[in-house]
N, C-alpha and C positions, 0 to 999 in steps of 0.2 A: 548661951548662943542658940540661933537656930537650926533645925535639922531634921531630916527627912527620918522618920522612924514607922516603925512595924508594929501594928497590932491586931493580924491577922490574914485572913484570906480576900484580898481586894479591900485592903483597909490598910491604907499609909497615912500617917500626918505629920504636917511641919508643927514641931512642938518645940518648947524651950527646955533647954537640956543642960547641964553641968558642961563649961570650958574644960577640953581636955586639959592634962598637965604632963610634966615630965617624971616618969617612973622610972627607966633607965638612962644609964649613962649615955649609952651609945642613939637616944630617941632625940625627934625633935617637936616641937608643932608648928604646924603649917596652917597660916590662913591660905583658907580657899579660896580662887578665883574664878575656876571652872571646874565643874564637874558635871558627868555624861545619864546618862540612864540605858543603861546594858542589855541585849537580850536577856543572857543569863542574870540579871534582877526581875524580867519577869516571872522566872520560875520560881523565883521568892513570892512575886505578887498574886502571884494563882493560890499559893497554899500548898507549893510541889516540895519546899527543899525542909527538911526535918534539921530540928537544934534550933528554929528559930524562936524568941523569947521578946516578950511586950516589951518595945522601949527601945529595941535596937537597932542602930543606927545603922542606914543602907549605906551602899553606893560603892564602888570599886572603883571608878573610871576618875581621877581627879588630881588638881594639878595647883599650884598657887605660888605662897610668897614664906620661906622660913620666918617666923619672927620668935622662937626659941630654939634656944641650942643646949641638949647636955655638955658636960664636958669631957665627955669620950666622944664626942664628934669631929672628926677630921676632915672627911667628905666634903660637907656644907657649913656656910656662914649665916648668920644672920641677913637677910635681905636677899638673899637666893632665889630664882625664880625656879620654880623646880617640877617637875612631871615625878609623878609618884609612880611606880609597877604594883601593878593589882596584889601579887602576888611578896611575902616578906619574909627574906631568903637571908640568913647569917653569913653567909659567905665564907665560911670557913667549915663545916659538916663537910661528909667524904661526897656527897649529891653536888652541894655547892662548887667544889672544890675540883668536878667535873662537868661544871657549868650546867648542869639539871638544876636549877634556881627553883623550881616549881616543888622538887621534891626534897627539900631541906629537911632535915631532922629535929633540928631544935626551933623550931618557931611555932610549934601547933600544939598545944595542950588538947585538942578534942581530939575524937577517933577515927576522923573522917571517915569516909563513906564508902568503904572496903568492907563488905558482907563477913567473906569469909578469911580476917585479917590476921589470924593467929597472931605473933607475937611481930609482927611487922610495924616499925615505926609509921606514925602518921606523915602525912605531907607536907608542906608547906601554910602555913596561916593565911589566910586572905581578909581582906578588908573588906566588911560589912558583909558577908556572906555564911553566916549563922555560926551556931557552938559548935559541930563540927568542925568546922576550921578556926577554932582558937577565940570565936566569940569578939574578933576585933570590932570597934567603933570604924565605920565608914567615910566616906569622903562627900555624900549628900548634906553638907554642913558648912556652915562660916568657918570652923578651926577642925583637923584632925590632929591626931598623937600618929605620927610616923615611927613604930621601930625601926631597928637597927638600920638606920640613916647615913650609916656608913656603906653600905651596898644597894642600897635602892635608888636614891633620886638621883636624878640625869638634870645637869643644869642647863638652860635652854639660853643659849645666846640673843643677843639684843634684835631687834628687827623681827622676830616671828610670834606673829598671834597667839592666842592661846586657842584657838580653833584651827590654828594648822600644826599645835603638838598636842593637843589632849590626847590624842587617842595613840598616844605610844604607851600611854598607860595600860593598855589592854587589846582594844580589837586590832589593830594595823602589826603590833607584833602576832597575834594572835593570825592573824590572815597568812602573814609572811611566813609564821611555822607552816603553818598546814601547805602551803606553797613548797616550803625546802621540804619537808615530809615526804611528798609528794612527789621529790626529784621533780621538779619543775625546772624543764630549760630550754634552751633555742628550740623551736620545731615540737615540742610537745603538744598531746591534744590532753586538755581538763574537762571534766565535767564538775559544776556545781552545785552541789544542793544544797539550795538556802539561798535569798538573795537580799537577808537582811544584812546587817553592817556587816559580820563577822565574813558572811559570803560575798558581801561590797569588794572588803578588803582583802580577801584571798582573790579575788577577780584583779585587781589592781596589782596585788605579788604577782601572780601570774604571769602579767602580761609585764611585769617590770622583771620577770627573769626571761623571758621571753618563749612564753606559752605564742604557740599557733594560732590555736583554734581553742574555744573555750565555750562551754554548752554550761547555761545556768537554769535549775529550777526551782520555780517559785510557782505561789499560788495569786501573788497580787499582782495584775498587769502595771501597775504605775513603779515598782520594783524594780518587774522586768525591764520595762522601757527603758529604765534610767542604766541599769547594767549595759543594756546596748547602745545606749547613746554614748555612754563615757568609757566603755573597756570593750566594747566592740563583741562583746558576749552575745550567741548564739542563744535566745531566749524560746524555754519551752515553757505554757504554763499548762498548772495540774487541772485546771479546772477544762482544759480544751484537749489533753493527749491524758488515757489514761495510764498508759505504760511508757514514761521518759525515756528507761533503760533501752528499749524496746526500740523506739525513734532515733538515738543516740549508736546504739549501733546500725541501725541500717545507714545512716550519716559517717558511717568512721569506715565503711568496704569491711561492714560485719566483723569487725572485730574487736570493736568497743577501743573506750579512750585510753589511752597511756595512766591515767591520774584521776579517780575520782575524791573532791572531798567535800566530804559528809558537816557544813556548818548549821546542819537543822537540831539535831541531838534527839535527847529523849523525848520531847513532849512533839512528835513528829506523828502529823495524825496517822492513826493506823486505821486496821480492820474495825468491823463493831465487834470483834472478838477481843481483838488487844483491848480496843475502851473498855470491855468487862472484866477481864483480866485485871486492868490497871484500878478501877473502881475496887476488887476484891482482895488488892494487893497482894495478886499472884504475881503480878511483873513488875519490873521499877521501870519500865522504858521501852518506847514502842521501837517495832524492830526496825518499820517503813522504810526509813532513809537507807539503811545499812544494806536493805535486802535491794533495794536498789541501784545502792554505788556498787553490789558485788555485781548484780547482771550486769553492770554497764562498761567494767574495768575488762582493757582486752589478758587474757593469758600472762602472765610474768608482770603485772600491774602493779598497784598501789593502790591504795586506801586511806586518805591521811581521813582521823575524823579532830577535829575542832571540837565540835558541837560536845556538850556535856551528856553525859549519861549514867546511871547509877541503877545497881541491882541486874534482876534477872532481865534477861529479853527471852520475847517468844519469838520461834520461827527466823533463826539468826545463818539457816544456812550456810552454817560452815562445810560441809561437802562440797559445796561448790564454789566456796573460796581456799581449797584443797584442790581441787578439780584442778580449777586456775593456775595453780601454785602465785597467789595474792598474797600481797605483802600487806601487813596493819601495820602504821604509825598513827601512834591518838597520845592525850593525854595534855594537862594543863599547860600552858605557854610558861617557857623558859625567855620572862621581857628582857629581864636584865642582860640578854644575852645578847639578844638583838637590840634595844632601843638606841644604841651609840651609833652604827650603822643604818636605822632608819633616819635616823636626824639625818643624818649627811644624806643621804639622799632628797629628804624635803627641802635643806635648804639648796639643792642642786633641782629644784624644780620637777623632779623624777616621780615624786609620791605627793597627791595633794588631798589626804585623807577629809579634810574638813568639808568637800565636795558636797557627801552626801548629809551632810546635818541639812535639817528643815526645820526646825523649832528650835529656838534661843526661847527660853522662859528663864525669869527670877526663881531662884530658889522656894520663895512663896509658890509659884504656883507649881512644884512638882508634882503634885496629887494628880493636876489635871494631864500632867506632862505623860504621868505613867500609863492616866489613864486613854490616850492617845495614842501613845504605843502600842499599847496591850492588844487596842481595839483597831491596830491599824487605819486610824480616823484623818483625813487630811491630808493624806498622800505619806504620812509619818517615817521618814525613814531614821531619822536619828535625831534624839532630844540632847540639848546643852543646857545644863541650869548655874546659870549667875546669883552667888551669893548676894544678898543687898544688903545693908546698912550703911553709915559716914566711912565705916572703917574701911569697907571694897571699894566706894571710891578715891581711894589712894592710892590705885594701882598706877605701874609706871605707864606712861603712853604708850608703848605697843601692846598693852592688855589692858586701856579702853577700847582698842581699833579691833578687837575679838569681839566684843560685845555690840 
């Protein structure tokens, strides 16, 4: 089959790979019909996330058709149309079992990316996102191997595109955490930093639990524009205010917003200090965003961060998220928890996540796809890649009318 793989720093290719198979009971494979290209895959494509190994299949965000089934599968059938969660959670560990789906105990063979982990169980496994998280084959391919299939795939009723559920696979729950994190509700003011998909879609939670007033910063106007045209978000950009936090509260009667969250993460440009820092691998993560959501959050606030981050940070000002008495909620998205309740709301017209895609490409061209992204080229807000061969078109007709 074909598939999107890794062989280095700003070096992907569609190459021919080994059909996955069935190894457990409880697995199935999935041809793919769609699958996305992620912020957090850029961090893969820079050369930023360590564990990664020539050959290895990308992609987290991907959704398709069962055409194998263990027989420890209960869940799903053969001919299943199904959305996959990034994340691959047993459902029975004492995490799962309190619905933290992200931090499962038994699904990670690697060490993940805990510095100082003492004897601390790893997190949950992820798909296509390096040997720290378990080393899984990805979903930038014609077939993936899904485990334990019995707690992940969400089957998608008849009538909805695969571009208005892909992305329950990762960013729209990912938005809606950082949103309920965030205590997000009637009459709240948000700020957000980031106004790529992850900040799309925590703009869209927002204003679907019923955020007020909602400030988003970005650095690319055509970003901006689109957050204000579709969610009504108050658009600051970097390149025009040098201090957002600063703006943000003189906007809110000086006291800064109820809720800020942080969807930019670690590779959030900093100082020329941080970039030497981060070159000398004194730091794992620049501090930027973080020292920002803290100015901007009023007293008794919140801080949900989304965004990913690993290692030491410089200049992280906690005094004055102490000062504050500030609240942190961060940490990888629990899908499985929400994607049952975001369905019902897409199919009730409430959430139309597929809004911000601008590039449908064939799986053949993901190289270009990534490199589009990366470079912000296009107006690029969000890539979709369709698998090609005879085999995908024999998708059922409401996943032609996606494509």
């Amino acid at each position: 089959m074909k598939a999107l793989t890794y062989h280095g720093s700003k070096d992907v290719r569609v190459d021919n790979v080994p059909d996955p198979v069935l190894q457990q009971e409880d697995d199935i494979v999935l041809r793919v019909t769609a699958t996305a290209i992620c912020g957090s895959d850029l961090h893969i494509y820079r050369g930023k996330i360590p564990g990664m190994e020539t050959g290895d299949v990308l992609g987290h965000e991907f959704m398709g058709i069962v055409e194998e089934v263990g027989k420890g599968v209960t869940r799903v059938k053969k001919g299943d149309r199904v959305v996959i969660p990034f994340t691959i959670s047993c459902g029975e560990c004492f995490f799962c079992n309190k619905t933290l789906f992200a931090a499962c105990e038994n699904t990670n063979p690697g060490r993940g990316a805990i510095l100082n982990t003492k004897n601390v169980r790893s997190g949950a496994g992820l798909f296509g996102y390096s040997h720290l998280y378990g080393g899984y084959a990805g979903g930038q391919a014609e077939y993936v191997r899904v485990p334990k299939a019995n707690v992940g795939p969400l089957i998608i009723p008849a009538g909805l595109a695969d571009e208005q559920v892909l992305f329950l696979s990762d960013i729209l729950p990912t938005g809606y955490q950082a949103a309920v994190n965030g205590e997000v509700g009637p009459g709240s003011t948000v700020a957000i930093f980031g106004a790529g998909p992850v900040g799309l879609m925590a703009a869209a939670s927002a204003r679907l639990l019923g955020a007020e007033r909602i400030f988003i910063i970005d650095e690319h106007p055509y970003r901006l524009a689109f957050a204000q045209d579709t969610y009504g978000a108050e658009p600051i950009n970097l390149h025009e205010v040098d201090d957002p936090a600063d703006l943000i509260i003189q906007r809110t009667n000086f006291r800064g917003v109820d809720a800020s969250i942080d969807a930019v993460g670690f590779e959030a440009k900093g100082s020329a200090l941080e970039t030497i820092m981060a070159d000398l691998k004194l730091e794992g993560s620049s501090g930027k965003a973080l020292r920002q959501a803290i100015a901007a959050t009023r007293r008794g606030g919140v801080i949900s961060v989304p965004g990913v981050y690993a290692g030491w940070i410089h200049g992280f000002l906690f005094g004055d998220a102490f000062e504050k008495g500030l609240t942190f909620k961060m940490g990888q998205t629990h899908a499985q928890r929400f994607m049952p309740k975001l369905l019902e709301h897409i199919q009730a017209g409430e959430l139309r996540p597929e809004v911000i895609i601008t590039h449908h490409l064939s799986l053949d061209e993901a190289v270009r796809g990534y490199e589009v992204f990366e470079k912000a080229q296009e107006d690029c807000r969000k890539v979709v890649l369709t698998p090609g061969g005879p085999r995908a078109s024999a998708d059922a007709p409401q996943d032609k009318a996606a494509h």
